[in-house]
Each structure stands twice: as C-alpha cells, then as structure tokens.
PyMOL Python script that loads the backbone (N, CA, C, O; Angstrom):
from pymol import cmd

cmd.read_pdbstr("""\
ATOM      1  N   UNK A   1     -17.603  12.103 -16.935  1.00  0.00           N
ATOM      2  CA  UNK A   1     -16.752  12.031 -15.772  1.00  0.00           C
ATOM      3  C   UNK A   1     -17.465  11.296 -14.641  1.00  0.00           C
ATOM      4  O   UNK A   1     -16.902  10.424 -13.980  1.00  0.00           O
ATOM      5  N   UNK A   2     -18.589  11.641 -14.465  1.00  0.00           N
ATOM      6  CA  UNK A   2     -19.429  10.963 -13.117  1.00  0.00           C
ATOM      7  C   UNK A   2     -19.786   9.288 -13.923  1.00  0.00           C
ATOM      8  O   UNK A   2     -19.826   8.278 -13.220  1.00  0.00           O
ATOM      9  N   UNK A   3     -19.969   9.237 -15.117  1.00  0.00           N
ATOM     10  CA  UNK A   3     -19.905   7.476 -15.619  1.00  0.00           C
ATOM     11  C   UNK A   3     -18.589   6.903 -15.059  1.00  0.00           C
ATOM     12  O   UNK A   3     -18.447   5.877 -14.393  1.00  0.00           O
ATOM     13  N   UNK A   4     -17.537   7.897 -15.523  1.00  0.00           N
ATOM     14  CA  UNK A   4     -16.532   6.946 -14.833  1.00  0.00           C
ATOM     15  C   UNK A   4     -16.505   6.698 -13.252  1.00  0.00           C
ATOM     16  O   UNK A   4     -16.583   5.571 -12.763  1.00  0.00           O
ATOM     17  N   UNK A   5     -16.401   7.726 -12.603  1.00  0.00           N
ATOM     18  CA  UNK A   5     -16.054   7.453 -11.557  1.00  0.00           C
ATOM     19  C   UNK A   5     -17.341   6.479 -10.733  1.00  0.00           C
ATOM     20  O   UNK A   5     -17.081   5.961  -9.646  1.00  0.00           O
ATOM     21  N   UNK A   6     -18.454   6.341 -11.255  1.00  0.00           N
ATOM     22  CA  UNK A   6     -19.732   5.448 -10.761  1.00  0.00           C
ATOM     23  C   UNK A   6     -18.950   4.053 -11.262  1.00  0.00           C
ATOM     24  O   UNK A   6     -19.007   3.054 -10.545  1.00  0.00           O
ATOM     25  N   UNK A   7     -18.313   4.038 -12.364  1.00  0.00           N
ATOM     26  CA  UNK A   7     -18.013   2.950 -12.726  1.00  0.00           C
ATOM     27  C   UNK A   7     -16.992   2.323 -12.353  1.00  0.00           C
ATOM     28  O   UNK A   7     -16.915   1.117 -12.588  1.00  0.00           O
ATOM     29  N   UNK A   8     -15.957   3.007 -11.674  1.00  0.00           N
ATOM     30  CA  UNK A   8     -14.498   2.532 -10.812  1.00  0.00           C
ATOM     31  C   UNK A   8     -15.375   2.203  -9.715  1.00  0.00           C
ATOM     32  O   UNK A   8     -15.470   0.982  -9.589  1.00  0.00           O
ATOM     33  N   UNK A   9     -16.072   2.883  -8.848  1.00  0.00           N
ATOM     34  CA  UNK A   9     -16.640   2.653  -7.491  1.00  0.00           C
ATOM     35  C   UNK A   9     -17.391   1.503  -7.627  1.00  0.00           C
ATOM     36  O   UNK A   9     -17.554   0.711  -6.699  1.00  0.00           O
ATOM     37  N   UNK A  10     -17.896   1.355  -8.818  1.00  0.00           N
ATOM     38  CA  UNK A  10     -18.660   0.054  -8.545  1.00  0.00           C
ATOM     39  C   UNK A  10     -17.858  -1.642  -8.808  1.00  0.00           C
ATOM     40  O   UNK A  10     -18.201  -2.759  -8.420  1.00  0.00           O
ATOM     41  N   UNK A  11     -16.664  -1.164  -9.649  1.00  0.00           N
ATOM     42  CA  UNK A  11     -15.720  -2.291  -9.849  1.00  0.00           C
ATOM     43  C   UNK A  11     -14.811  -2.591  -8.958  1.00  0.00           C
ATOM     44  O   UNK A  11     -14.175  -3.643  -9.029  1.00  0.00           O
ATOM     45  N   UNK A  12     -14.571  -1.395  -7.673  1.00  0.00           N
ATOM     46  CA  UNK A  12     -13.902  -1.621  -6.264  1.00  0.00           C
ATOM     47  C   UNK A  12     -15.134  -2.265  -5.192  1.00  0.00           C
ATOM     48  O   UNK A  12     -14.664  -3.160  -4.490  1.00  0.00           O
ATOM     49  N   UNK A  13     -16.099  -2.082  -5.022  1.00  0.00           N
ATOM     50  CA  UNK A  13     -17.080  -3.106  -4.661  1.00  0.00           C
ATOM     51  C   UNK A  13     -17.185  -4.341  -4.967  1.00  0.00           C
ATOM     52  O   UNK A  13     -17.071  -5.213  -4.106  1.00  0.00           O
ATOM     53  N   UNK A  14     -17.460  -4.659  -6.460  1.00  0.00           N
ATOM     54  CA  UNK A  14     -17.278  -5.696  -6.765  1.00  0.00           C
ATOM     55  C   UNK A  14     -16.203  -6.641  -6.260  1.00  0.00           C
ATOM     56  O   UNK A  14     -16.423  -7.754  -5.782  1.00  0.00           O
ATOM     57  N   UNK A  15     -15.102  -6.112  -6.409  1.00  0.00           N
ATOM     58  CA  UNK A  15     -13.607  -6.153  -6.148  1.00  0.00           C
ATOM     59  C   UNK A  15     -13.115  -6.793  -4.751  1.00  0.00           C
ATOM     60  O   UNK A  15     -12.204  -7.465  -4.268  1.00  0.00           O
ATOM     61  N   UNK A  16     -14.160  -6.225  -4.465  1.00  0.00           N
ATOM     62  CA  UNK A  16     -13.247  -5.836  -2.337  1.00  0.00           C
ATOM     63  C   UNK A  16     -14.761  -6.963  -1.879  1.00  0.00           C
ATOM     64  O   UNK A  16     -14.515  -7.369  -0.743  1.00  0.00           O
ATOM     65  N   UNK A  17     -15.814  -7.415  -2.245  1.00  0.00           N
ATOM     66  CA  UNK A  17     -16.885  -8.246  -1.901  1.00  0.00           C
ATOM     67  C   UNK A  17     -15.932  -9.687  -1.312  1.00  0.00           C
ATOM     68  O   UNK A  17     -15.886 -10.035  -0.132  1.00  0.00           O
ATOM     69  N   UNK A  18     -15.144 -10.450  -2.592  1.00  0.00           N
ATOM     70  CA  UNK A  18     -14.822 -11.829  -2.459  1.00  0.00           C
ATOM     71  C   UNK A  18     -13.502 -11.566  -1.067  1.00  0.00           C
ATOM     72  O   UNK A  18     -13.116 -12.576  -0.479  1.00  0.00           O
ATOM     73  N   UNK A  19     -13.111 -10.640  -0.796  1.00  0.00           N
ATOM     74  CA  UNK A  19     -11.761 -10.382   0.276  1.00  0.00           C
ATOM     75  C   UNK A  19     -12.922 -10.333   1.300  1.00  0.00           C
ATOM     76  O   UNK A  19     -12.947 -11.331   2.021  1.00  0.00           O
ATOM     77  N   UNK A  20     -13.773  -9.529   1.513  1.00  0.00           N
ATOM     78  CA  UNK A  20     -14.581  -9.614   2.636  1.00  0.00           C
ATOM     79  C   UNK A  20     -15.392 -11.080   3.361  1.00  0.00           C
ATOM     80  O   UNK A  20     -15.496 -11.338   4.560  1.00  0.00           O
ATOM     81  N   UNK A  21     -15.849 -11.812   2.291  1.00  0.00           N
ATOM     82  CA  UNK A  21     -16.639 -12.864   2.302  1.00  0.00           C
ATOM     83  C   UNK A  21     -15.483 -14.080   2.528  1.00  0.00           C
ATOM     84  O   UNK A  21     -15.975 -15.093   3.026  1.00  0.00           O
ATOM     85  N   UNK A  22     -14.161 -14.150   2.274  1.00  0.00           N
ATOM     86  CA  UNK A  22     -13.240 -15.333   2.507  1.00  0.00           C
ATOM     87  C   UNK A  22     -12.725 -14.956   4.401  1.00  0.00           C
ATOM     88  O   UNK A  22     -12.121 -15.694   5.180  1.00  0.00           O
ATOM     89  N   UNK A  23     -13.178 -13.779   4.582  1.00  0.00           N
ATOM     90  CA  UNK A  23     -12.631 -13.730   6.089  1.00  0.00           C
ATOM     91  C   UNK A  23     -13.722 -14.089   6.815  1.00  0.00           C
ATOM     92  O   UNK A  23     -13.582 -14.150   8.036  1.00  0.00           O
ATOM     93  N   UNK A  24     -15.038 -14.403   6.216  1.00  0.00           N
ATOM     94  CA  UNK A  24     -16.381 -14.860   7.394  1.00  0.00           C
ATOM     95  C   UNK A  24     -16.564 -16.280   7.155  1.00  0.00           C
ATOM     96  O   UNK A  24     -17.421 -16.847   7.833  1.00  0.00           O
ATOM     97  N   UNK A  25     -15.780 -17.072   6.148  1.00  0.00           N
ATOM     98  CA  UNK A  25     -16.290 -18.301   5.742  1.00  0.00           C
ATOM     99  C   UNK A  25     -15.547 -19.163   7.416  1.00  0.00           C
ATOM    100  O   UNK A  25     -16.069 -20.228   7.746  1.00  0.00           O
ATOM    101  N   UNK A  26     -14.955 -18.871   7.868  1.00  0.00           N
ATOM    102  CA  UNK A  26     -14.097 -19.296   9.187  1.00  0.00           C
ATOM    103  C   UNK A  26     -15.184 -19.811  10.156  1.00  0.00           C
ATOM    104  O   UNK A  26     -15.599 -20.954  10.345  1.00  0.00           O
ATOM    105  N   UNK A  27     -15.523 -18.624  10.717  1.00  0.00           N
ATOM    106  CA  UNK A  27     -16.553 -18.903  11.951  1.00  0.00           C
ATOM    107  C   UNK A  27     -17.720 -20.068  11.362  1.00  0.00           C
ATOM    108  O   UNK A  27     -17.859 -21.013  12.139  1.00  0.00           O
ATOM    109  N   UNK A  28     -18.431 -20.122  10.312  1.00  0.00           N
ATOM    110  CA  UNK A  28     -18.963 -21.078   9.558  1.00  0.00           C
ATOM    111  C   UNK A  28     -18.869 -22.660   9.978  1.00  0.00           C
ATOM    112  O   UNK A  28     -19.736 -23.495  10.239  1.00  0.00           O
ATOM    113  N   UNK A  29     -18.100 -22.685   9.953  1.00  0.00           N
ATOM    114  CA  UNK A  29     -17.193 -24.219  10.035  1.00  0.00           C
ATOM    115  C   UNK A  29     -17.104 -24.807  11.510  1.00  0.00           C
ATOM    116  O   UNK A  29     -16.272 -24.317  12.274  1.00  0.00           O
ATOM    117  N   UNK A  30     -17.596 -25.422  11.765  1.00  0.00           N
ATOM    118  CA  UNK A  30     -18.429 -26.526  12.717  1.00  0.00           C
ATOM    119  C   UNK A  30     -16.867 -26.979  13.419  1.00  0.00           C
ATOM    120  O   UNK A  30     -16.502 -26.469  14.479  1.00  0.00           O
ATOM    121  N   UNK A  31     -16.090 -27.913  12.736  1.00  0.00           N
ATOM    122  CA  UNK A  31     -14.805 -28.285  13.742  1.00  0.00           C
ATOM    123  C   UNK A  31     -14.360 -27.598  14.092  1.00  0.00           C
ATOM    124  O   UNK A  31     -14.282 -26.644  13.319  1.00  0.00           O
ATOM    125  N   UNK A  32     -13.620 -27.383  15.602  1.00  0.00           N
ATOM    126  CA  UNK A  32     -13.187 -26.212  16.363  1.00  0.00           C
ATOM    127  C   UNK A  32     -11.245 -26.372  15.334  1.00  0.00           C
ATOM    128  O   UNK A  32     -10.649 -25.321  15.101  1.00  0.00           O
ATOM    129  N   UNK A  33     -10.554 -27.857  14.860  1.00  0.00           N
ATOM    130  CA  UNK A  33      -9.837 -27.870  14.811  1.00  0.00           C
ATOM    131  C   UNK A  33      -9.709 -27.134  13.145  1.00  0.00           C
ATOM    132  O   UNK A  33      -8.816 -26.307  12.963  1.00  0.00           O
ATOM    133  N   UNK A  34     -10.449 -27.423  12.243  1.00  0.00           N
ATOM    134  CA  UNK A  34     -10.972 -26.806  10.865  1.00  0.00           C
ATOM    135  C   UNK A  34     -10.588 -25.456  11.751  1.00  0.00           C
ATOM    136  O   UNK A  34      -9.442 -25.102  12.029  1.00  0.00           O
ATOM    137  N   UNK A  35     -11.630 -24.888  12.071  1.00  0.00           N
ATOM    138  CA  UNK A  35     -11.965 -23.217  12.174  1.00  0.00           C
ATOM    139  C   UNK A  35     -10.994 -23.239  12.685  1.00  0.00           C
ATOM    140  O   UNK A  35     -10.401 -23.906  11.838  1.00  0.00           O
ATOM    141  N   UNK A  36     -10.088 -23.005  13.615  1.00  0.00           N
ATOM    142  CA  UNK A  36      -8.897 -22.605  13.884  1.00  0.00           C
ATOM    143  C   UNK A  36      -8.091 -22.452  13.262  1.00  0.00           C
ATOM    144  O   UNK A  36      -7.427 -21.415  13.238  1.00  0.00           O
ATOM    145  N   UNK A  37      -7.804 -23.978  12.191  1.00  0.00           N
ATOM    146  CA  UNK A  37      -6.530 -23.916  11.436  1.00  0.00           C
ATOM    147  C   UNK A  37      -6.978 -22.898  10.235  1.00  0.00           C
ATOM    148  O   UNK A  37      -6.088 -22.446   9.515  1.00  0.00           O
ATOM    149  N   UNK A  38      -8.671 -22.439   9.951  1.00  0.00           N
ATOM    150  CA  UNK A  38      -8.713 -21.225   9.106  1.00  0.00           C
ATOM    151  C   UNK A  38      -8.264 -20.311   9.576  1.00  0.00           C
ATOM    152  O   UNK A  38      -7.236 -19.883   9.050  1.00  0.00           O
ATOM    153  N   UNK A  39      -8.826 -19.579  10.793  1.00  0.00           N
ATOM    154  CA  UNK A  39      -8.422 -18.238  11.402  1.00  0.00           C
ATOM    155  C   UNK A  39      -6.695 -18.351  11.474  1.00  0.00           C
ATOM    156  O   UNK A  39      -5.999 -17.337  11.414  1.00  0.00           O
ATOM    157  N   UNK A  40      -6.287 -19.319  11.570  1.00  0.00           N
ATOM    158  CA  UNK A  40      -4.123 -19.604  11.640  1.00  0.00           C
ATOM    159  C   UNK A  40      -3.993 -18.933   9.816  1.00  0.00           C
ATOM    160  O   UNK A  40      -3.340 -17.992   9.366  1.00  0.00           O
ATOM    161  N   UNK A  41      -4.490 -19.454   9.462  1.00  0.00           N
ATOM    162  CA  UNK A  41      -3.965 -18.942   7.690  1.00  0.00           C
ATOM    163  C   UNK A  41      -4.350 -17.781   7.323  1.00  0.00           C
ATOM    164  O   UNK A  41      -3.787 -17.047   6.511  1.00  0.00           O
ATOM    165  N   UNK A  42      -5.449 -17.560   7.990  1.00  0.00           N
ATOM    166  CA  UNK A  42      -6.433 -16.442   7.817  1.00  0.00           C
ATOM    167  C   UNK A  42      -5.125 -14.806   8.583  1.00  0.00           C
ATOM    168  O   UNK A  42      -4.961 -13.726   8.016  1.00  0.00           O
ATOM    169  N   UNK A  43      -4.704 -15.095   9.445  1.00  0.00           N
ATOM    170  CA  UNK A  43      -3.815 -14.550  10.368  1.00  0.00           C
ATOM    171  C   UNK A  43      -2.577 -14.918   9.314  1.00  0.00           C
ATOM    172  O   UNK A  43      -2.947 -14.299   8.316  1.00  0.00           O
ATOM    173  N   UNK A  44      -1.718 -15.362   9.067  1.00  0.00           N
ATOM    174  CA  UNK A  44      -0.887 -15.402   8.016  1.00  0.00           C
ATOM    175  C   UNK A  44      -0.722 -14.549   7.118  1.00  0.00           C
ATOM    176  O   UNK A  44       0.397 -14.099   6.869  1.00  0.00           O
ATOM    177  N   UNK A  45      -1.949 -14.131   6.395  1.00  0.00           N
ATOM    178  CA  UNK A  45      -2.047 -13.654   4.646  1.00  0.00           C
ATOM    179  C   UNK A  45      -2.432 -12.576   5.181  1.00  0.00           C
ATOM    180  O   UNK A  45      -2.348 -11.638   4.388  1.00  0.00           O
ATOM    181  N   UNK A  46      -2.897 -12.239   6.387  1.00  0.00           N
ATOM    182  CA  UNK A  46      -3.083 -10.347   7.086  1.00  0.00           C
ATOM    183  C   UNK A  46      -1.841 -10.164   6.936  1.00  0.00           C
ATOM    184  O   UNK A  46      -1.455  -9.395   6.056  1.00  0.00           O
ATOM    185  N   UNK A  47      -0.865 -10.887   7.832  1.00  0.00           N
ATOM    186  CA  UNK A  47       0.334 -10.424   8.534  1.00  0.00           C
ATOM    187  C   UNK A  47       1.369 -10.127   7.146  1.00  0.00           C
ATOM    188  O   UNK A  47       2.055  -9.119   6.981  1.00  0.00           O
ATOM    189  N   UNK A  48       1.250 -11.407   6.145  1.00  0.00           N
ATOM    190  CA  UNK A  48       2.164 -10.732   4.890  1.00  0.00           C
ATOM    191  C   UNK A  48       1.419  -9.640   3.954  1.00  0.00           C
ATOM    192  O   UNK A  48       2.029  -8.753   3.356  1.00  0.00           O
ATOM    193  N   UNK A  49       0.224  -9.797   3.915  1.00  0.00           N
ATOM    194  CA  UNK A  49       0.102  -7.977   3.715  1.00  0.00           C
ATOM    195  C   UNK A  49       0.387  -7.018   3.604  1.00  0.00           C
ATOM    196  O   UNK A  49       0.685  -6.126   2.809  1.00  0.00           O
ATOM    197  N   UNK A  50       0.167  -7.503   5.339  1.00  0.00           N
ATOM    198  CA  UNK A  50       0.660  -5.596   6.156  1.00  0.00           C
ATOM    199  C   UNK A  50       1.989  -5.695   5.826  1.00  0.00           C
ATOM    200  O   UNK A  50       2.257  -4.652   5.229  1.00  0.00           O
ATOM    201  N   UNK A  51       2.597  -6.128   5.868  1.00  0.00           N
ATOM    202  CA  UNK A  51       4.169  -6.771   5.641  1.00  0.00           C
ATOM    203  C   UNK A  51       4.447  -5.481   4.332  1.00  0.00           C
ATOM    204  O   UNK A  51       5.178  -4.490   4.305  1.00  0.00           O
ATOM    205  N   UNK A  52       3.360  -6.146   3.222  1.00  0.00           N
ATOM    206  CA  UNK A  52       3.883  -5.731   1.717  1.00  0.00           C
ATOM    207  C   UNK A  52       3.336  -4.126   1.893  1.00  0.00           C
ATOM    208  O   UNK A  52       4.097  -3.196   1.628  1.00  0.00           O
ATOM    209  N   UNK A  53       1.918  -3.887   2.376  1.00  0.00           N
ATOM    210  CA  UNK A  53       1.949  -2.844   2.433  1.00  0.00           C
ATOM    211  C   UNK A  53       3.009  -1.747   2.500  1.00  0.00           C
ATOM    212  O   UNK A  53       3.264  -0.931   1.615  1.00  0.00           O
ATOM    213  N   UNK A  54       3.886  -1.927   4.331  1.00  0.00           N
ATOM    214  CA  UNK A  54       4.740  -1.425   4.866  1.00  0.00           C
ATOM    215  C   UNK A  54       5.820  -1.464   3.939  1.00  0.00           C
ATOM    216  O   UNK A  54       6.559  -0.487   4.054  1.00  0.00           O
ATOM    217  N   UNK A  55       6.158  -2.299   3.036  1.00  0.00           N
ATOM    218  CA  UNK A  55       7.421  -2.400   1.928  1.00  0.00           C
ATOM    219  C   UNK A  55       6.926  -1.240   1.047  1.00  0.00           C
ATOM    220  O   UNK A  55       7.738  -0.447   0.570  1.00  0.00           O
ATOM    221  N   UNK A  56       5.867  -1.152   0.870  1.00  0.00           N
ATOM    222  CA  UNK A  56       5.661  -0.097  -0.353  1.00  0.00           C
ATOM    223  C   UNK A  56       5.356   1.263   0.283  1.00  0.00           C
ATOM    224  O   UNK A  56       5.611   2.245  -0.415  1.00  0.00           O
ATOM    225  N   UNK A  57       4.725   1.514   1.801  1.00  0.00           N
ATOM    226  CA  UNK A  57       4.820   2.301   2.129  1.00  0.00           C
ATOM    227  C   UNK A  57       6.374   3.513   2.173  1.00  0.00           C
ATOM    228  O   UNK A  57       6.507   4.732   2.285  1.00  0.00           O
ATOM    229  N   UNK A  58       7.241   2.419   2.026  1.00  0.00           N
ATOM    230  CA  UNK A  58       8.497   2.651   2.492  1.00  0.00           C
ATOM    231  C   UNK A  58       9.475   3.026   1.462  1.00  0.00           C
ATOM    232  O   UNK A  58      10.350   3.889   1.524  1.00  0.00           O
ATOM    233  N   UNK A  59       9.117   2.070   0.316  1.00  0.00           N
ATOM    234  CA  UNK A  59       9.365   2.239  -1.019  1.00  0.00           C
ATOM    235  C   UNK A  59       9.152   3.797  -1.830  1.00  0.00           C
ATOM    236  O   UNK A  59      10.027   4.490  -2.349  1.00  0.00           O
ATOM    237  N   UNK A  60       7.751   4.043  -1.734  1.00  0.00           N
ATOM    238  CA  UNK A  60       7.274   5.151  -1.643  1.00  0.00           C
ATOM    239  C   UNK A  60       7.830   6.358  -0.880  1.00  0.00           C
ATOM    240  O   UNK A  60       8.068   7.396  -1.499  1.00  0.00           O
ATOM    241  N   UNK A  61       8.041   6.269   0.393  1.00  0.00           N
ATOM    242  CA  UNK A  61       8.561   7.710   0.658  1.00  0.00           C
ATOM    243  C   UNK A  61      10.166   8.034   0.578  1.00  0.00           C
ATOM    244  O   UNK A  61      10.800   8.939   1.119  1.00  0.00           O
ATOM    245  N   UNK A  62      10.727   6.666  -0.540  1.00  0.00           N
ATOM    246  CA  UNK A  62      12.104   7.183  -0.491  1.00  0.00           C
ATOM    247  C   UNK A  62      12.226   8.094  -1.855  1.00  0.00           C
ATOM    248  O   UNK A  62      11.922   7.874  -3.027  1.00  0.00           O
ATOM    249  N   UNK A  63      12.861   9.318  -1.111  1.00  0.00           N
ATOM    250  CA  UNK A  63      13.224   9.844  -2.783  1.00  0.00           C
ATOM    251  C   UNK A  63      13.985   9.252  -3.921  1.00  0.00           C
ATOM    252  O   UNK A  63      14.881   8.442  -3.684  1.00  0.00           O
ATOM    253  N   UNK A  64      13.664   9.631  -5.242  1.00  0.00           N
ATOM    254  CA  UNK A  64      13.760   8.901  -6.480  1.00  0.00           C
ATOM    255  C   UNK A  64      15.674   9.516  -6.650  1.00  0.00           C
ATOM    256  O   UNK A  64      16.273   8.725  -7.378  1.00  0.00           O
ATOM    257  N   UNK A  65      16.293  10.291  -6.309  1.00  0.00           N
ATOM    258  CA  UNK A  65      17.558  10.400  -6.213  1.00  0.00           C
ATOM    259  C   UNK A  65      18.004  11.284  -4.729  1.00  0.00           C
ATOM    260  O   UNK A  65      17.550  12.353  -4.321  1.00  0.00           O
ATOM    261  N   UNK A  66      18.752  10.653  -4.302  1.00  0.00           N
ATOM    262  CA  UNK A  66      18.663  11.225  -2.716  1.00  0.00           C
ATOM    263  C   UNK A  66      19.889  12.181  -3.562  1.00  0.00           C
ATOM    264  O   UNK A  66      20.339  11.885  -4.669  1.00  0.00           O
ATOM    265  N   UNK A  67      20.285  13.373  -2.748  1.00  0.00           N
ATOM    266  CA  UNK A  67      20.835  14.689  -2.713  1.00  0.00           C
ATOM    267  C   UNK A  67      22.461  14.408  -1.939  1.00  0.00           C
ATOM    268  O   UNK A  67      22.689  14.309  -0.734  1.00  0.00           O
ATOM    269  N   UNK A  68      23.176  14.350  -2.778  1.00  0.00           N
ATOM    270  CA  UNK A  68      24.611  13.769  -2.744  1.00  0.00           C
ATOM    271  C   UNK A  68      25.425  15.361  -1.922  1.00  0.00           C
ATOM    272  O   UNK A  68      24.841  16.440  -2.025  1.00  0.00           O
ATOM    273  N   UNK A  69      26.122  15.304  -1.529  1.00  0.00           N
ATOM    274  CA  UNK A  69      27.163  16.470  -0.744  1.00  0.00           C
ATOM    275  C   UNK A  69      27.264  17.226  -1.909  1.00  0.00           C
ATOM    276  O   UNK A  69      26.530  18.215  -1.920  1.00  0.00           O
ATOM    277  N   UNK A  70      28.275  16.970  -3.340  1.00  0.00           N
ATOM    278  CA  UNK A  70      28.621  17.481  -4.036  1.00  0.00           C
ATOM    279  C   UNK A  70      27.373  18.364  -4.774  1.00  0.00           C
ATOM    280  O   UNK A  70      27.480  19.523  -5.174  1.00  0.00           O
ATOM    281  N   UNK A  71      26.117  17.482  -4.852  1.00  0.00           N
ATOM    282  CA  UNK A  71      24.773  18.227  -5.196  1.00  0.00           C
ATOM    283  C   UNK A  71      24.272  19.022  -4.141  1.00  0.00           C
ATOM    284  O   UNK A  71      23.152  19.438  -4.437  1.00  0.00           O
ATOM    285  N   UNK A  72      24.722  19.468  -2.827  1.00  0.00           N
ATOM    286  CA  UNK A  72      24.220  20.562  -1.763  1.00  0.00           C
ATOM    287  C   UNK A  72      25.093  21.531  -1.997  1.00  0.00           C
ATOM    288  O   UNK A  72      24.623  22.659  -2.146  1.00  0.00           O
ATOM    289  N   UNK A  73      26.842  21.315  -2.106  1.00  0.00           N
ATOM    290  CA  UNK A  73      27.701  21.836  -2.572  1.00  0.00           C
ATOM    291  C   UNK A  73      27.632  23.125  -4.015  1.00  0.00           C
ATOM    292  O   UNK A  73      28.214  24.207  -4.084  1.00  0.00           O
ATOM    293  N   UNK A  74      26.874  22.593  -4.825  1.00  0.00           N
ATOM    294  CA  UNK A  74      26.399  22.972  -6.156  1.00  0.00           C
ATOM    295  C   UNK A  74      25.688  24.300  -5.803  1.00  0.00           C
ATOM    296  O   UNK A  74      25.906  25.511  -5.767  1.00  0.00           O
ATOM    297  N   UNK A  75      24.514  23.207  -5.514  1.00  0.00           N
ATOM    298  CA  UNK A  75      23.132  24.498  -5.008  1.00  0.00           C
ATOM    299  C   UNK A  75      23.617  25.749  -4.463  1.00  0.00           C
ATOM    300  O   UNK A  75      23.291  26.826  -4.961  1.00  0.00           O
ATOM    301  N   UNK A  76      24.549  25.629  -3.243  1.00  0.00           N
ATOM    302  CA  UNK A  76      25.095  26.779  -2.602  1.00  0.00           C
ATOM    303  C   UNK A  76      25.684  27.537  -3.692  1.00  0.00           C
ATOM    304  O   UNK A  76      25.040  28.559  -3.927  1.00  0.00           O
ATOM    305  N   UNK A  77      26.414  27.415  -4.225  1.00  0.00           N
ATOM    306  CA  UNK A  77      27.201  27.935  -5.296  1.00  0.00           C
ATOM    307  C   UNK A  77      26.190  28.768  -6.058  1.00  0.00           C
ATOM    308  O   UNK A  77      26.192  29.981  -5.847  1.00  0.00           O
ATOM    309  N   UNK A  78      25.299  28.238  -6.949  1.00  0.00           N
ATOM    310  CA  UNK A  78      24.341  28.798  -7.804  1.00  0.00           C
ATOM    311  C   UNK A  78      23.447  29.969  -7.297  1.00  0.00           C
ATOM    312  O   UNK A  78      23.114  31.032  -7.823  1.00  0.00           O
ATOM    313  N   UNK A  79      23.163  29.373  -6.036  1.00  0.00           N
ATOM    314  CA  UNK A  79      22.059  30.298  -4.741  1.00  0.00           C
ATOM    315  C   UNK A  79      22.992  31.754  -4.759  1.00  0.00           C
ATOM    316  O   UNK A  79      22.265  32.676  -5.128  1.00  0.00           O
ATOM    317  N   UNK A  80      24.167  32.142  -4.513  1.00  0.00           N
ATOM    318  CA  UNK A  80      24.461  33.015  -4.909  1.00  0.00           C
ATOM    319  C   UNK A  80      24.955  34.170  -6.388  1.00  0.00           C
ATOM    320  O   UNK A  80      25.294  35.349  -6.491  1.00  0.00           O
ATOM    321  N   UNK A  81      24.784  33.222  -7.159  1.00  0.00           N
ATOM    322  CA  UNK A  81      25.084  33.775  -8.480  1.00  0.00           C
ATOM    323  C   UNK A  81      23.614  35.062  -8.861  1.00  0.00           C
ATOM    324  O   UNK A  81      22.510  34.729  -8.430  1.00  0.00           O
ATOM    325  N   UNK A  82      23.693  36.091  -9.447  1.00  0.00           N
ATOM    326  CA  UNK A  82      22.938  36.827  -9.640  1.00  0.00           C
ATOM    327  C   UNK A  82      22.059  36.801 -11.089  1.00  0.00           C
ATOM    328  O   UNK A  82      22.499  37.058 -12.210  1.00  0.00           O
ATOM    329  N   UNK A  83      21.063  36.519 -10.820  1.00  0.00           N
ATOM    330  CA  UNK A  83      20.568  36.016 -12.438  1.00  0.00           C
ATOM    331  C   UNK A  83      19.266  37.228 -12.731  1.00  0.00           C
ATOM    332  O   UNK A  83      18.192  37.485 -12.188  1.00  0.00           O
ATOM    333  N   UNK A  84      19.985  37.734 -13.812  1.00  0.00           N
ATOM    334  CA  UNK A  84      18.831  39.239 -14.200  1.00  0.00           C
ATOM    335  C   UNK A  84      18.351  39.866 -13.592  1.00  0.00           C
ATOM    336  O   UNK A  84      17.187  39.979 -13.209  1.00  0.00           O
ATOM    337  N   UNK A  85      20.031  40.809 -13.287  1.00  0.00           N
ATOM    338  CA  UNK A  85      20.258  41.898 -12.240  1.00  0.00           C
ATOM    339  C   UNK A  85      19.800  42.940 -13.275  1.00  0.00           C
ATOM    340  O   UNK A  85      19.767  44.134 -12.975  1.00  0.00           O
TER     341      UNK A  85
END
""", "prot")
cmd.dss("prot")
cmd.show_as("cartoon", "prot")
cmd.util.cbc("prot")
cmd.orient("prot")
C-alpha cells in the first residue's frame, strides 16, 4: 500500500513539474513584445481552465436524477405505511 501511494505521489510530481516550468519560461525572454505576447497566452489557457474546472465543478454537484413532484408525492405516501408492526 505505501509502494503505491509513494508511487502515485511521485508520478503527480513528475506530472505537475512540465505545467510549472512552461509558466516561468515567460519572464526568460528578453523582447518585452515576445514576453508579453507569452504572459497574453499564458493568461488565456489559465482562464479556459478555470473555465473547465468550474464546468465540472458544476457538473459534479448536479444530482444524477433530480427528485420529480410525483417522486416527493410517492415518498410521502410510503413514509406513512407501517412496515413490521
């Protein structure tokens, strides 16, 4: 159990290194008009991200069958029935 989980942690490092290192290659770059138009794209691919994030955040907290009238209707019904009186 601890092989695995040493071994996920170390393949999310690996993983998450090249995302870290493409956001410092910017400042690097000598033309003010270069480095800018990086940090412009660089600002882009955050913003659709967060974007997708927020889609799945959202995705996620919808329930998998929302609860219809006729299904609250039901429940009430049953809620009073007496089961192994």
């Amino acid at each position: 159990m601890k092989l695995a989980a040493c071994f996920s942690l170390t393949v999310m490092v690996i993983t998450s290194a090249p995302a870290f290192a493409a956001d410092e290659q910017c400042r690097f770059i000598e033309a003010k008009q270069d480095r800018d138009a990086c940090y412009q794209r660089q600002e882009v691919a955050r913003v659709a991200r967060q974007k997708a994030r927020e889609a799945r955040e959202v995705e996620q907290s919808k329930p998998i069958e929302p609860m219809s009238s006729d299904d609250e209707t039901m429940a009430r019904a049953i809620r009073g029935i007496c089961r192994g009186c």
